[in-house]
N, C-alpha and C positions, 0 to 999 in steps of 0.2 A: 529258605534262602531265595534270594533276589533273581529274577530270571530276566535276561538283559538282548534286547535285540535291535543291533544298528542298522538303517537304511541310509541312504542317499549320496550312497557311493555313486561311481562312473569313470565314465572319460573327458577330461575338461583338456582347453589349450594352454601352456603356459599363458600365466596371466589372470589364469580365469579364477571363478568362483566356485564352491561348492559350502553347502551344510550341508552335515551330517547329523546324523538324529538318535539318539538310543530308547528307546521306550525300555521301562523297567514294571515287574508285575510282582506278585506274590510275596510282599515284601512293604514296610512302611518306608518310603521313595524319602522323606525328609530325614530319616534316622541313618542315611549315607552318605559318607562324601562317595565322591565319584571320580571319574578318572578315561582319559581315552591315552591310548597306545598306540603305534604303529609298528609292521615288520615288513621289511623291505626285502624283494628278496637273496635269499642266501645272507642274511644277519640277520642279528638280534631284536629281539622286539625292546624300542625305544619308548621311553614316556616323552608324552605330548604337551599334556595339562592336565589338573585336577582343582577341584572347587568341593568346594566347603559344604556342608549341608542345606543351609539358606542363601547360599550363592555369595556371601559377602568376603570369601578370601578366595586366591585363584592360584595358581602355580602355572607356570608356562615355560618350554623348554627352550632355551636359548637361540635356539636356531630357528624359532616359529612365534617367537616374540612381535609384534607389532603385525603381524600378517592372520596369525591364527587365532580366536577366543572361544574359550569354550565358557558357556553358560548353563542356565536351569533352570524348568517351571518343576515347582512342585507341586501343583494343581494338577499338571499333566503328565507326571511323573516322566518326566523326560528330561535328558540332557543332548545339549548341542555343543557340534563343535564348527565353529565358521570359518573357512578357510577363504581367505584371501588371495590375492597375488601368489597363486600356487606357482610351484617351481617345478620342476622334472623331478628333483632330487623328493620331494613329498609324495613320489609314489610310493604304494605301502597299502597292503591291508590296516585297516584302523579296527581299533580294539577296544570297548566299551567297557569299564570297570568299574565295580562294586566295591565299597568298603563298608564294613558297617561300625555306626560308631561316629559321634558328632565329633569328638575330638583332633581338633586339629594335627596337621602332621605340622613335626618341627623345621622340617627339610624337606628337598625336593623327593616325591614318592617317588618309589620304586615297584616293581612288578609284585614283589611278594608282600606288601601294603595292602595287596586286593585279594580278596578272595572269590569274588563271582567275575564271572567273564561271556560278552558276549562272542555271537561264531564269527565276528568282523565281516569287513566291507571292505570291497577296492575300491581305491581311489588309483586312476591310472591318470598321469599329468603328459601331455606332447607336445614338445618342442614345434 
């Protein structure tokens, strides 16, 4: 099984920038799709975006549309997630997922889509 660990959390100002990072090990990194999450606190962990094994489909969650991209080297079996014009409301532990299995999803994924997870990262955004 896929063992998955995100960095490049923090503290940013509204407005600002961060990527985040998930390195993945133990595991063939192409035979995944992938996936990042967030939970805010005292709610539910939300899906973010997810991407295809070759990086050539994306899914993006409505509210992080045009501001957030997540991409992928499989050279360096890493996936990223770019966050842009971060808002307050995008604070959140971010959640790094596994899927295994090239097959695309038909629909927007959902949390039980994934089966490895990494221990997440804050992202803390201030007004």
């Amino acid at each position: 099984q896929v063992q998955l660990v995100e960095s490049g959390g923090g503290l940013v100002q509204a407005g600002g920038s961060l990527r985040l990072s998930c390195a993945a090990s133990g595991g063939t990194f192409s035979s995944y799709i992938m996936g990042w999450f967030r939970q805010a606190p005292g709610k539910e962990r939300d899906f973010v975006a997810a991407i295809s094994w070759n990086g050539g489909s994306t899914y993006h969650a409505d509210s992080v549309k045009g501001r957030i991209t997540i991409s992928r080297d499989n050279a360096k079996n890493t996936v990223y997630l770019q966050m842009n014009s971060l808002k307050v409301e995008d604070t959140a532990v971010y959640y790094c997922a596994a899927r295994w299995g090239r097959s695309w999803l038909a629909r927007t994924p959902t949390q039980t889509d994934f089966g490895s997870w990494g221990q997440g990262t804050q992202v803390i955004v201030s007004s």
